[in-house]
C-alpha positions as CSV (number, residue, x, y, z in Angstrom):
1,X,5.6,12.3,-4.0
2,X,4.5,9.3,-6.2
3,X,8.2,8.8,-7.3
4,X,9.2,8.4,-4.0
5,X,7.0,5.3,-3.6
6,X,7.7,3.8,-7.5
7,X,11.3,2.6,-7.5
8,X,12.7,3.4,-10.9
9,X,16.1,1.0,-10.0
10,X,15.6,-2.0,-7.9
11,X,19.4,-2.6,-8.0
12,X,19.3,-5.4,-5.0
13,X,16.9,-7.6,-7.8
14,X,17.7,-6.1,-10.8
15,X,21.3,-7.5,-10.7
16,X,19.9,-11.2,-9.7
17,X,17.7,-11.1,-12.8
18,X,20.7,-10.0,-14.9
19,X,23.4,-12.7,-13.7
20,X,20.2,-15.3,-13.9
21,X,19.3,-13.9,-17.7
22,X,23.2,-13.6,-19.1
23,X,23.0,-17.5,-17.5
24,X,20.3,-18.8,-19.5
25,X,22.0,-16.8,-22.7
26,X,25.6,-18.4,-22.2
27,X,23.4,-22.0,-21.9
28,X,21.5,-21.5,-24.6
29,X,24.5,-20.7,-27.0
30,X,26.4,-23.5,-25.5
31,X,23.9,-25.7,-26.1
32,X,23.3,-24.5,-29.7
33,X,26.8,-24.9,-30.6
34,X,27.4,-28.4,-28.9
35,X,24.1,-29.5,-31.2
36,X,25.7,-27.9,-34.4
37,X,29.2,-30.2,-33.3
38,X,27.7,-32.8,-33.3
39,X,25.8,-32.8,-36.3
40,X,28.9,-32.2,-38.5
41,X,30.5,-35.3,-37.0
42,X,27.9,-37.7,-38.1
């Protein structure tokens, strides 16, 4: 009867907080690779 109060999958948030976490990821990388650019140019 407690399971049936205790979500295991909140899929309507759980999918926000993916899409919002693989967002942060793909900026982070982009901005790691734009840094190491443009420290080879100088």
């Amino acid at each position: 009867m407690i399971l049936h109060y205790l979500p295991l999958v909140n899929w309507s948030n759980g999918i926000i907080m993916i899409s919002v976490f693989g967002a942060v990821c793909v900026g982070l990388v982009t901005a790691v690779l734009m840094l190491m650019n443009s420290g080879k140019n100088k």
